[in-house]
LUMNUZA-202976 format. One record per residue (C-alpha): x, y, z. Coordinates in Angstrom, 1 decimal. Example, Ala and Ser with C-alpha at 12.3 -4.5 7.8 and 13.67 -1.06 7.14 Angstrom:
! residues 2
SITE,12.3,-4.5,7.8
SITE,13.7,-1.1,7.1
END
This chain:
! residues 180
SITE,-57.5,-39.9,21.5
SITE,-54.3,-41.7,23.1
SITE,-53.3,-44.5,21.2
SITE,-53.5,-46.8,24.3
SITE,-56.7,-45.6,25.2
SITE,-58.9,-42.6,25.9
SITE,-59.5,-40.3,29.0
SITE,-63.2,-38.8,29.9
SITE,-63.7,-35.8,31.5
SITE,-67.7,-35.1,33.4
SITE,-67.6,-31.4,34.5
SITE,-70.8,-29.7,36.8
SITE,-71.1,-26.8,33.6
SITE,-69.4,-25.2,30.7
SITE,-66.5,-23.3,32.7
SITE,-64.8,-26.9,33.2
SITE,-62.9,-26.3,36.4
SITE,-64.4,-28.7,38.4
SITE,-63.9,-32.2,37.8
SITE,-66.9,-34.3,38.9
SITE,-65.8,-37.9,37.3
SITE,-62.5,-38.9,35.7
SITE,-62.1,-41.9,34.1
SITE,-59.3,-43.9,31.3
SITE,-60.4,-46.4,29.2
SITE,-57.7,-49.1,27.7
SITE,-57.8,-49.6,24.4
SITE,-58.8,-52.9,22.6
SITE,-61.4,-54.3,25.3
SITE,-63.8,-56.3,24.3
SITE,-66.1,-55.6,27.7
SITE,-66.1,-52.4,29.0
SITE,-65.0,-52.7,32.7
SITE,-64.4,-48.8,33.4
SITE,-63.8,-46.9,36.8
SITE,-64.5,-43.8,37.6
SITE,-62.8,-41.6,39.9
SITE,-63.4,-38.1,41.5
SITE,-60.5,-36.4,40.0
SITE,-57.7,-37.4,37.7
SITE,-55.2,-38.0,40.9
SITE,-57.7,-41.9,40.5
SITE,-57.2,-41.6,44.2
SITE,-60.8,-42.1,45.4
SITE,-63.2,-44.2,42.9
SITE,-66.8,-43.7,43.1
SITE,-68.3,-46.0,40.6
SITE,-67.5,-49.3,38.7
SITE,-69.5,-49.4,35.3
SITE,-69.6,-52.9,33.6
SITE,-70.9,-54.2,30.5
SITE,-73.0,-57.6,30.6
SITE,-72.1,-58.5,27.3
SITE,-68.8,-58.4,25.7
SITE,-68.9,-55.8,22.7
SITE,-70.8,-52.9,22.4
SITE,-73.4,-54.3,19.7
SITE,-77.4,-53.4,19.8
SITE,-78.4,-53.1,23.1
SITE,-75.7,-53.8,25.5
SITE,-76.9,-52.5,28.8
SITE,-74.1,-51.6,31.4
SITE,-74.1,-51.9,35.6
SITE,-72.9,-49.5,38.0
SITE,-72.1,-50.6,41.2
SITE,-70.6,-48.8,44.5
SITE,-67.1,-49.4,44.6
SITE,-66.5,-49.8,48.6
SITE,-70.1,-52.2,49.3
SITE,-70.5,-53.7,46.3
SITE,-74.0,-52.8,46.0
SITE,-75.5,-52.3,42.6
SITE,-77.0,-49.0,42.2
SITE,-78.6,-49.5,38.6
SITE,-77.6,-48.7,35.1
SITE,-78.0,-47.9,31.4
SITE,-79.0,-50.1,28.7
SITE,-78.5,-48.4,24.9
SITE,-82.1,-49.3,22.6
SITE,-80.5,-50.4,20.0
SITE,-83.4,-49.7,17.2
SITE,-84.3,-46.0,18.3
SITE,-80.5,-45.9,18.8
SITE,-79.9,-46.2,14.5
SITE,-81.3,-42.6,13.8
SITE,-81.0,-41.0,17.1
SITE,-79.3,-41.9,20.4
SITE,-81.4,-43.7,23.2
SITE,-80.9,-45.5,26.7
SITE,-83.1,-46.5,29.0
SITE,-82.3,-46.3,32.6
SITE,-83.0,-48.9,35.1
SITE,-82.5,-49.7,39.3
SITE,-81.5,-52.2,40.8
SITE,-84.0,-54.6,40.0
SITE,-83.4,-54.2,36.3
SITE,-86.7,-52.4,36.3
SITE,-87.0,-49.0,34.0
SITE,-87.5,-46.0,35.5
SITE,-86.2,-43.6,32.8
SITE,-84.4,-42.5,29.6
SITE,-81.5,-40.6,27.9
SITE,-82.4,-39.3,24.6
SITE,-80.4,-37.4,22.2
SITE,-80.9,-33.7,21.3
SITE,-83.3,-33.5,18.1
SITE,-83.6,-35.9,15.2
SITE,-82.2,-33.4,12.9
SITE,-79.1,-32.4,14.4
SITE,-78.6,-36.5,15.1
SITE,-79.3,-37.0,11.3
SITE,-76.9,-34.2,10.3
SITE,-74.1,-36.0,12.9
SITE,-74.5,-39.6,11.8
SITE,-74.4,-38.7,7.9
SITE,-72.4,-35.2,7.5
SITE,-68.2,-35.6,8.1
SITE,-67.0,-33.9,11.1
SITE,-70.5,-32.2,11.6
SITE,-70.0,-33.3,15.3
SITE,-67.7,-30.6,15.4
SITE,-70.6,-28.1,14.7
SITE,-73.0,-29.9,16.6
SITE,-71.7,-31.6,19.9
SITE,-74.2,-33.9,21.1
SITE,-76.3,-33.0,23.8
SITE,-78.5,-35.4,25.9
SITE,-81.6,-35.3,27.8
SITE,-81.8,-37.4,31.0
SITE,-85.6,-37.6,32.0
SITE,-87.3,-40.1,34.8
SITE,-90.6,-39.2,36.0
SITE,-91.5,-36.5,38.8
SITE,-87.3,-35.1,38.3
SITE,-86.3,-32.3,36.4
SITE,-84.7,-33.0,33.3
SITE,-80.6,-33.4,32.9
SITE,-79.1,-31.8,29.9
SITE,-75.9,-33.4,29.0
SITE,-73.6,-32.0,26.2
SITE,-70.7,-33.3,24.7
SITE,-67.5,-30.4,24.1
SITE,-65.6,-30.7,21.5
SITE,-61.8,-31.4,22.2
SITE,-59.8,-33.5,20.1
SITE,-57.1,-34.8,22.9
SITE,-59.6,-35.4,25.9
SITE,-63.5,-37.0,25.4
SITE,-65.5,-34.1,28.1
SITE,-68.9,-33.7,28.7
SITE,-70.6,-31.2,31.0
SITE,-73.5,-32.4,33.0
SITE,-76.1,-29.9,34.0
SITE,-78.0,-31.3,36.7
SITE,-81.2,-28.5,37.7
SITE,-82.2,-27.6,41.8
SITE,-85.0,-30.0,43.0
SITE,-83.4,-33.1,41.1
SITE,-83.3,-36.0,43.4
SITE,-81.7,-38.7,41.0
SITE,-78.3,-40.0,42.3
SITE,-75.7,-38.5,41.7
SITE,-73.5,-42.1,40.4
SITE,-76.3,-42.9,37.9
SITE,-76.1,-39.8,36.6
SITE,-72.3,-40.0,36.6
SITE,-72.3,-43.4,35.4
SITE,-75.1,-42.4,32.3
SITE,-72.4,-39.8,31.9
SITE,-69.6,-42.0,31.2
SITE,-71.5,-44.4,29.1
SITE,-72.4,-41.6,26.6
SITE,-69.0,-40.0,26.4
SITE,-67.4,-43.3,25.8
SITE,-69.7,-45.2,23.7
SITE,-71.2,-42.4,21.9
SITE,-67.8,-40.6,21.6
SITE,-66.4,-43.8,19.7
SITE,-69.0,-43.3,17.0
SITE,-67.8,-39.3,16.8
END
């Protein structure tokens, strides 16, 4: 962690030469306003993520939006109640309608996380990104103390955007990486 802020790393698998999403977060905000870029050049951005609500408390759900029309693609809001014991979003389109989830691994190894010091380091967090009819999206947290990364395995046949998944991405390595 930087002491004026953090850098996020989203990588296609586990060799982590590719750089699919880059992003920095300032320190100190009170709503989440992050960009996202292809590389960390931050020459081309390809998703704004903003929070509705200003601190990250409950349920705060989060928009992303295209950064050269404007238009809003959908976004992530964090259940605050299932989220207590193991990690859960909902994801929505457009329309604020929900079409899916993100769910953490297994109630155990969330358990063991939340209550056992630096158990994280043991047990990275890994995600599951399901929405009817798509294969599922397994997203795991690696461990690195400097830079927040996150590999995002995305299978053939999986039709979901590619910025929702990014921005889902983003939302669990910086929200969920605070708590770590």
């Amino acid at each position: 962690m930087k002491i004026l802020g953090e850098e996020f790393h989203i990588y296609p698998d586990d060799n982590q030469e590719d750089l699919i999403g880059y992003a920095k977060q300032k320190a100190l905000k009170l709503k989440e306003d992050i960009r996202v870029f292809s590389d960390d050049s931050e020459s081309h951005e390809i998703l704004k993520i903003k929070a509705r609500g200003v601190l990250d408390i409950w349920s705060q759900s989060y928009d992303f939006t295209d950064p050269n029309t404007g238009e809003n693609i959908g976004g992530v809001q964090r259940q605050g109640g299932k989220s207590l014991l193991q990690d859960s979003y909902s994801l929505y389109d457009s329309n604020n309608q929900k079409y899916g989830e993100i769910k953490e691994d297994s109630m155990m190894n969330a358990l063991i996380r939340r209550f056992v010091p630096f158990a994280n380091l043991a047990f990275p967090q890994v995600f599951s990104m399901n929405v009817q009819g798509q294969p599922s999206i397994t997203l795991t947290q690696k461990i690195n103390p400097i830079i927040q990364k996150l590999t995002v395995q995305i299978p053939d046949g999986n039709q979901l955007d590619r910025r929702v998944v990014l921005g889902a991405a983003m939302i669990l390595i910086t929200i969920e990486g605070k708590q770590n």
